[in-house]
Rosetta silent file (secondary structure, phi, psi, omega in degrees, C-alpha in Angstrom):
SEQUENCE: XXXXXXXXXXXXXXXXXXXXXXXXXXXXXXXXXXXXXXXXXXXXXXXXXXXXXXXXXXXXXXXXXXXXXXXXXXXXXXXXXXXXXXXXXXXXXXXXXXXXXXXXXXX
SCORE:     score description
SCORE:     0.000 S_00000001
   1 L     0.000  146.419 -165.471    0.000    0.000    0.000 S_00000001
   2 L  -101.855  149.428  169.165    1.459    3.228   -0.884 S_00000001
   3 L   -53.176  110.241  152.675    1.742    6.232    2.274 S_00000001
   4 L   -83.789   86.116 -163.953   -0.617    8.436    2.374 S_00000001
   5 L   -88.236  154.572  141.607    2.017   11.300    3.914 S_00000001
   6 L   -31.225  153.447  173.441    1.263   14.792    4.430 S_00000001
   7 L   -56.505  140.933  167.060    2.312   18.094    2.231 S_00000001
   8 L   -95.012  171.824   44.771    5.597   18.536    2.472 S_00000001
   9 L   -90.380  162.779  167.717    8.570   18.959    3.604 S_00000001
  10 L  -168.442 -151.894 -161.364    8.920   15.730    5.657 S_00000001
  11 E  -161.963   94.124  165.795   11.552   13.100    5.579 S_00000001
  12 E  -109.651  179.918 -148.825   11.975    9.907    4.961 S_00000001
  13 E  -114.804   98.897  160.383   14.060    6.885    5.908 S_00000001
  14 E   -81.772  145.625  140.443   15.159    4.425    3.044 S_00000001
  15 E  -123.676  103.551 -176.830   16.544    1.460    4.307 S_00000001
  16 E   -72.548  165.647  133.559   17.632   -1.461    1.338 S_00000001
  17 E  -159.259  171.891  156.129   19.063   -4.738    2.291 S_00000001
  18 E  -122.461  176.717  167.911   19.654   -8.393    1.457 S_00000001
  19 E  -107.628  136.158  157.143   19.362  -11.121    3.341 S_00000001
  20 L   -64.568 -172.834 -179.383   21.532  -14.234    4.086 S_00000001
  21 L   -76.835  -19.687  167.534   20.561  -17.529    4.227 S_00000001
  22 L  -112.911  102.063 -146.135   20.026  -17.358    7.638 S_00000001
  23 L  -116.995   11.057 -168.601   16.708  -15.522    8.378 S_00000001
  24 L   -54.521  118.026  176.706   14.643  -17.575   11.032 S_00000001
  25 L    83.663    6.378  176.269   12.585  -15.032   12.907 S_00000001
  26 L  -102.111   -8.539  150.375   13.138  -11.953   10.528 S_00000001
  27 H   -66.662  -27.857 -171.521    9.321  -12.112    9.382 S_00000001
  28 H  -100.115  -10.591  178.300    8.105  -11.563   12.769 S_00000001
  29 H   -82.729  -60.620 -157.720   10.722   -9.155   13.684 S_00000001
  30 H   -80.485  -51.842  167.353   10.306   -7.008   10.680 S_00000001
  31 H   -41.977  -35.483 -163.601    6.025   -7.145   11.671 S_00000001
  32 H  -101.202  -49.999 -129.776    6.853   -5.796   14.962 S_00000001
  33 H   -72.243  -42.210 -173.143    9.266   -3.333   14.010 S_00000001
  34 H   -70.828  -14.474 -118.011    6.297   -2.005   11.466 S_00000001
  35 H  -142.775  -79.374  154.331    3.905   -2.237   14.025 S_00000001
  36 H    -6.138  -53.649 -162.116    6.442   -0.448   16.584 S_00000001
  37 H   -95.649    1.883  160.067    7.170    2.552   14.026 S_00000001
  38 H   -62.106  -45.418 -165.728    3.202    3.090   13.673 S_00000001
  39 H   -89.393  -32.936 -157.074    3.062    3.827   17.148 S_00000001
  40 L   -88.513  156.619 -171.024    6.172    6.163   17.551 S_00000001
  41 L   -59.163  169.621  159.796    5.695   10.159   17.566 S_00000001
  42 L    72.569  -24.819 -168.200    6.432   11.812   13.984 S_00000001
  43 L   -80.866  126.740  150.405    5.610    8.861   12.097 S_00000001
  44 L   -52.040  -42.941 -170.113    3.849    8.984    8.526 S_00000001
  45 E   140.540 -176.569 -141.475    3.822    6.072    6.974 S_00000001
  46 E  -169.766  132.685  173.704    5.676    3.175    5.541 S_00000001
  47 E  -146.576  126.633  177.280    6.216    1.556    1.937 S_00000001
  48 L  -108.404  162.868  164.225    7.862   -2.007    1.788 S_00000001
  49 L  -172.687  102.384 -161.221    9.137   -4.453   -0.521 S_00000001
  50 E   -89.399  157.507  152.362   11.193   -7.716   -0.397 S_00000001
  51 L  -161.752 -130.398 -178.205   12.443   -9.927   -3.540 S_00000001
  52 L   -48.541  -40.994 -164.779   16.215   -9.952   -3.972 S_00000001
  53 L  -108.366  135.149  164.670   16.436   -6.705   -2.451 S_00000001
  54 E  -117.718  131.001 -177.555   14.146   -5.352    0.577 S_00000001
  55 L   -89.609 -171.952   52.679   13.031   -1.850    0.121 S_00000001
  56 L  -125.652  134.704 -155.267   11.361   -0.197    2.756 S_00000001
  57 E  -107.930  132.779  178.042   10.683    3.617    2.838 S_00000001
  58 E  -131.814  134.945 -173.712    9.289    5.038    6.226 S_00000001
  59 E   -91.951  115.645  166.159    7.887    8.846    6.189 S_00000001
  60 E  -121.410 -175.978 -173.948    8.632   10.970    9.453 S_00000001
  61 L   -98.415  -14.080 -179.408    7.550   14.377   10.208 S_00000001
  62 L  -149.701 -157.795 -162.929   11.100   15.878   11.126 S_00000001
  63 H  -117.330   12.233  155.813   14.459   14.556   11.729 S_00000001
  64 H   -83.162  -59.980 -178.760   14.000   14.325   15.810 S_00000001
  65 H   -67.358  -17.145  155.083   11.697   12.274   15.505 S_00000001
  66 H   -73.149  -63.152  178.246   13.783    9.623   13.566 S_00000001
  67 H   -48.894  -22.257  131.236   16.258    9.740   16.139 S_00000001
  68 H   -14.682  -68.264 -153.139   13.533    9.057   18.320 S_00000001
  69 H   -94.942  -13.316 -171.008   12.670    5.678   16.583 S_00000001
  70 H   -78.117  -57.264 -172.762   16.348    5.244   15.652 S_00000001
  71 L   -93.927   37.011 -173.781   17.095    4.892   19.693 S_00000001
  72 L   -58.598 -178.501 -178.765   13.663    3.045   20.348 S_00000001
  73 L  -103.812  -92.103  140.314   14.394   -0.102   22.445 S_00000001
  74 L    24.990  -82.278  175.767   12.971   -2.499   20.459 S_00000001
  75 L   -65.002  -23.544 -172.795   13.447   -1.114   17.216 S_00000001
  76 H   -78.082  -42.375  158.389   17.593   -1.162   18.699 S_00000001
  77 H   -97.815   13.314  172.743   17.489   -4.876   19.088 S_00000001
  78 H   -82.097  -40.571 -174.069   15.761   -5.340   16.191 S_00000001
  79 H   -59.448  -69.145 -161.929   18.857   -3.055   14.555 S_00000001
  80 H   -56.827  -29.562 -169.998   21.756   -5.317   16.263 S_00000001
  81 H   -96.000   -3.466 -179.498   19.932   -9.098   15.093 S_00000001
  82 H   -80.990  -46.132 -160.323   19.838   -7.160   11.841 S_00000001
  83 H  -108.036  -23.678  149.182   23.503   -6.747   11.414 S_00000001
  84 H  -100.280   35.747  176.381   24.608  -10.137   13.265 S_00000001
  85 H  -127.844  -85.604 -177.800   22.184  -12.353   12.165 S_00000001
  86 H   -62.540  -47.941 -157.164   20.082  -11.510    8.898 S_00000001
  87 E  -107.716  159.938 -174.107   21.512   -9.235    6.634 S_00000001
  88 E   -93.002  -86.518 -156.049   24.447  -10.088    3.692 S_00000001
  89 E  -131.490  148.425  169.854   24.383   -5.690    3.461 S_00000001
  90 E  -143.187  158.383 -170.583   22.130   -2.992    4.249 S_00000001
  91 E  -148.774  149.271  173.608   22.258    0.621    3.606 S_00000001
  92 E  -126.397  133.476 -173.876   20.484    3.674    5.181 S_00000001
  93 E  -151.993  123.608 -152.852   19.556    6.552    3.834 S_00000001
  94 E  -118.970  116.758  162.817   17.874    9.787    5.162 S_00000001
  95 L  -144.262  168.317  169.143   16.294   12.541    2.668 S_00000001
  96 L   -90.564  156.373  129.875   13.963   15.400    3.037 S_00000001
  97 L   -41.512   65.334 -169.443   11.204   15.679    1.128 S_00000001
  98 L   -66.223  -55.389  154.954   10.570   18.320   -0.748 S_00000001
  99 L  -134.035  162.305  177.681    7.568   17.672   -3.078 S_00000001
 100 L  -146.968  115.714 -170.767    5.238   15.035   -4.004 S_00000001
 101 L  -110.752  153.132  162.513    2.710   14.445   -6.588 S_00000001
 102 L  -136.053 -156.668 -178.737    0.645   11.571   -7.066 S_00000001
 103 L  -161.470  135.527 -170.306   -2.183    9.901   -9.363 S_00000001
 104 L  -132.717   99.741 -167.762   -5.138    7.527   -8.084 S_00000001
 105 L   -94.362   49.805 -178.124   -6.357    5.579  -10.774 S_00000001
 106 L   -89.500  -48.518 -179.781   -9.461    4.275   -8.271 S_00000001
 107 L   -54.705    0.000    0.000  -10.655    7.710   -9.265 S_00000001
């Protein structure tokens, strides 16, 4: 489902990765984490996507409140089982937003 975010500016949080082979418990991890960043202050929304590659884009409203959810408890041992456990590589990436248009072809 694509974010329905606010006008902007606002900011969002790419994060990419792959996974290794060994991923036992990284579906249920990655649910609460989503579930987690729903709840936290600032947040917009969220757009995911796994194949080779996992995508997921999370919308905040400023760049406190990612450092908020960045030192979250939770989301922080979700971070650490990420990087000895799960992932081959991951990358993070932080932008503002400037504009956004879209098109809703329900309409």
């Amino acid at each position: 489902m694509i974010a329905n975010t606010p006008k902007p500016p606002y900011y969002s949080v790419i994060f990419t990765s792959t996974l290794n082979e060994n991923h036992l418990g990284y579906d249920d991890t990655a649910y609460r984490v989503e579930e987690l960043a729903q709840n936290q202050e600032g947040f917009l929304g969220i757009e995911s996507a796994r194949s080779e590659i996992g995508i997921s884009v999370s919308y905040w409203k400023d760049l406190d409140s990612i450092r908020k959810w960045k030192a979250q408890t939770e989301h922080r041992v979700a971070q650490e089982k990420g990087k000895s456990i799960w992932y081959d590589q991951f990358k993070l990436r932080i932008a503002k937003v400037e504009r956004d248009y879209s098109q809703n072809m329900d309409e």
